[in-house]
Backbone as a ProteinNet text record, in pm:
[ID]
protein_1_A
[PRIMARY]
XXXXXXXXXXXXXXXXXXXXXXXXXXXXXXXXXXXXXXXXXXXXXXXXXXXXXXXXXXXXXXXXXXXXXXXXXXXXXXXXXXXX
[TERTIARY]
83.7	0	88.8	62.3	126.7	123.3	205.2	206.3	197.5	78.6	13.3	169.3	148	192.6	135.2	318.1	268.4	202.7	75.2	27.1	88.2	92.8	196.5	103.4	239.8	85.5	97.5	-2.6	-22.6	12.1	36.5	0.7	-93.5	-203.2	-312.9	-267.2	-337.5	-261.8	-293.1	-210.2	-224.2	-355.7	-427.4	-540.7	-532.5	-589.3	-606.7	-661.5	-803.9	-905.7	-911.8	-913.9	-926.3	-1043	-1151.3	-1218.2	-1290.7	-1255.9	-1266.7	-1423.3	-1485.9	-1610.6	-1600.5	-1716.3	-1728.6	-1887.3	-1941.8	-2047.2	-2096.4	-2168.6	-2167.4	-2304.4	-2390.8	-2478	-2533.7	-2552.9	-2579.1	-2713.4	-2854	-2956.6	-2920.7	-2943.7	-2939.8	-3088.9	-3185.3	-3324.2	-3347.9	-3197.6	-3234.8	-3205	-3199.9	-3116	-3007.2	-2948.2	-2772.9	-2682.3	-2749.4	-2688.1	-2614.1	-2497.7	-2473.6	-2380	-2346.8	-2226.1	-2151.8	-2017.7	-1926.6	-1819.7	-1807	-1721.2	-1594.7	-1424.8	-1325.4	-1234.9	-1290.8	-1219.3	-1056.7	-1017	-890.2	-822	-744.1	-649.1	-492.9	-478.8	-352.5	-261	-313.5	-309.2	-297.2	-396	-380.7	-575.3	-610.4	-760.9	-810.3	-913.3	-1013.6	-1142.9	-1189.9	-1279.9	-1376.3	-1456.6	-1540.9	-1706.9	-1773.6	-1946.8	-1983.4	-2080.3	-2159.9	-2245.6	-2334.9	-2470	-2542.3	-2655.1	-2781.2	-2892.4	-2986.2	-3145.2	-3173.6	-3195	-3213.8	-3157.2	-3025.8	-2906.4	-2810.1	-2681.5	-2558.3	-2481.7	-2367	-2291.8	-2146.1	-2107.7	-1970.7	-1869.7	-1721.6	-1644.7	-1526.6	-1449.2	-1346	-1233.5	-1095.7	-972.8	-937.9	-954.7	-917.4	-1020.3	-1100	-1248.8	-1250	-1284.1	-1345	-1446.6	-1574.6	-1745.5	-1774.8	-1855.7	-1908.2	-2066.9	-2035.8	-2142	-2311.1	-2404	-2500.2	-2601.2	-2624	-2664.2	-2840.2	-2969.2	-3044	-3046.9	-3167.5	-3147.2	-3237.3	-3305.5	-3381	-3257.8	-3199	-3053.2	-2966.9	-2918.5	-2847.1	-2905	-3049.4	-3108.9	-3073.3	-3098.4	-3075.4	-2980.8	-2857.7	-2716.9	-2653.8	-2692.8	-2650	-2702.5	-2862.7	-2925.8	-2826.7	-2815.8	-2747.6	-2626.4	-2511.4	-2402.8	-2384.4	-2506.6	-2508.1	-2541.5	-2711	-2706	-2749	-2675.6	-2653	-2808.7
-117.1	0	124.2	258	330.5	468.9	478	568.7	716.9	774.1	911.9	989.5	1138.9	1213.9	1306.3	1353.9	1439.4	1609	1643.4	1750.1	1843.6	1978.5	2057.5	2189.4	2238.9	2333.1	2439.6	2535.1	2675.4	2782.8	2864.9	3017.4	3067.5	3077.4	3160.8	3287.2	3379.9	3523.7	3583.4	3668.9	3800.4	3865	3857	3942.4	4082.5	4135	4275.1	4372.5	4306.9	4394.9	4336.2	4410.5	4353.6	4425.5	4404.4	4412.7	4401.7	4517.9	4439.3	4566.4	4446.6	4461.8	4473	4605.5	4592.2	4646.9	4577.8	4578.9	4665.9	4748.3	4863.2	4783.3	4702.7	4628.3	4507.3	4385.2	4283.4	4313.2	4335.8	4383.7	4554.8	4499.9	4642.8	4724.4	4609.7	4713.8	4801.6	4825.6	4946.2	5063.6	5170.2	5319.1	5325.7	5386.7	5409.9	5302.5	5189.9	5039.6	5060.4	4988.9	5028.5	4926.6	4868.4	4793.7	4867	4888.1	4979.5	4866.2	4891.8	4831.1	4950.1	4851.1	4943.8	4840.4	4900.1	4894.2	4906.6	4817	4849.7	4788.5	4902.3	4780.3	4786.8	4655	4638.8	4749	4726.1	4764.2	4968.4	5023.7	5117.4	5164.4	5250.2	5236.9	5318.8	5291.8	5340.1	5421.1	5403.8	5436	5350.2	5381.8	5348.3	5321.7	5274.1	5283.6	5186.5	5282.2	5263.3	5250.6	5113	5091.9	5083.1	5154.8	5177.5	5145.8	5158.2	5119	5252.4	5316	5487.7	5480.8	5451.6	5525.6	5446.7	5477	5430.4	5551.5	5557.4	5700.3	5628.2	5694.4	5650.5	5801.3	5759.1	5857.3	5770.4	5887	5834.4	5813	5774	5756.8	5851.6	5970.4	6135.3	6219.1	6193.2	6307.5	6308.6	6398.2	6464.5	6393.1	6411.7	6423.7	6322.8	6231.7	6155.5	6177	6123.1	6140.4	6039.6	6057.9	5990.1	6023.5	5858.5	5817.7	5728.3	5790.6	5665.3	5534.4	5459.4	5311.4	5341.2	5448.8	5405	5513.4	5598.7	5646.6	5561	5497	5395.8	5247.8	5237.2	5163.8	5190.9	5316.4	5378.7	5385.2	5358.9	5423.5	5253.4	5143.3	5031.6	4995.8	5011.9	4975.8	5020.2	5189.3	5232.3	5149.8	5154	5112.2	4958.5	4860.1	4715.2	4673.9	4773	4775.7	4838.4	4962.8	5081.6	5167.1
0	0	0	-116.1	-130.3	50.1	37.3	183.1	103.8	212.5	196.9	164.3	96.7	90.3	244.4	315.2	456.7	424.3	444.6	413.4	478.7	354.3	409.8	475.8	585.3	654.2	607.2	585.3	503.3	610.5	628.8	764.2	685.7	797.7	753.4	780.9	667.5	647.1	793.5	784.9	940.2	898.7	1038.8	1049.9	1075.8	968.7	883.8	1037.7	1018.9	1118.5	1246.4	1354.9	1508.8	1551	1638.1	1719.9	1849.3	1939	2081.1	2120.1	2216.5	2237.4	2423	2436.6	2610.8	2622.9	2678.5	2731.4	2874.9	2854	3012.3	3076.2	3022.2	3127.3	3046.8	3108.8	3070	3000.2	3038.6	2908.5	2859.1	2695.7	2686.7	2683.7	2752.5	2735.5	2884.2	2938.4	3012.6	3002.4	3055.2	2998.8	3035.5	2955.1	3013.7	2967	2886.5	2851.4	2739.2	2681.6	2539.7	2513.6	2371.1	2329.3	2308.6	2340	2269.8	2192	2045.4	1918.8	1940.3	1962.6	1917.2	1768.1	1670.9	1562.5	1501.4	1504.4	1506.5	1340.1	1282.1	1168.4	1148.4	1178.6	1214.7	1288.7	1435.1	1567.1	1531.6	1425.5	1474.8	1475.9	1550.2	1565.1	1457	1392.5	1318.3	1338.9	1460	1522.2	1683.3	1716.5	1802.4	1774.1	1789.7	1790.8	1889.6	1973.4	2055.1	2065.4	2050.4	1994.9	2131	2166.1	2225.3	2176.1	2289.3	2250.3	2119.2	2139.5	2062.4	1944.5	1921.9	1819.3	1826.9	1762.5	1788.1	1756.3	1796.1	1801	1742	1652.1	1603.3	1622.2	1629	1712.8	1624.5	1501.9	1458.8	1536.2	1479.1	1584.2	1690.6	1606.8	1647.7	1651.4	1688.7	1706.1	1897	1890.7	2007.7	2073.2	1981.6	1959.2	1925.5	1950.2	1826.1	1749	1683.2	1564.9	1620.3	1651.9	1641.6	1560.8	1536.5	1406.2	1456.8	1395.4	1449.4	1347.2	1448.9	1384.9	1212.4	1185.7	1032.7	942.4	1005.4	912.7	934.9	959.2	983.1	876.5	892.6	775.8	645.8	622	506.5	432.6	511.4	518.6	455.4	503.3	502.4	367	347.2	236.9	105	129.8	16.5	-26.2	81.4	81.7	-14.2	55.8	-0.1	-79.7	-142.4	-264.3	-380.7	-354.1	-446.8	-415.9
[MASK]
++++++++++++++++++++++++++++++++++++++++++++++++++++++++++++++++++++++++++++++++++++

């Protein structure tokens, strides 16, 4: 019986985008609750968004302020983007 060829191992490429996630209260159906997303690529940051019941607020690397956005502009915004 012919003996297998030993499979050779690949490196999966370096990951591009990082994302770390923190949570300010276990439900978010109370006030004051929010996911906060920190976006990162290849370890330098891109931005922040902070998704709430209401809105989500996005805050680039270097901004001050952030931007809030509601959930049907935010509909809108995605629709366009995905498909035209």
């Amino acid at each position: 019986m012919p003996k297998k060829k030993p499979k050779r191992r690949v490196n999966p490429p370096a990951r591009t985008y990082e994302v770390k996630a923190e949570i300010s209260n276990a439900t978010l159906a109370k006030a004051k609750s929010a996911l906060t997303l920190q976006i990162y690529r290849r370890q330098v940051k891109l931005g922040e968004i902070q998704i709430g019941r209401g809105s989500l607020y996005w805050s680039g690397a270097r901004r001050q302020s952030a931007k809030r956005i509601h959930w049907g502009r935010f509909a809108e915004m995605m629709d366009r983007l995905a498909y035209g």
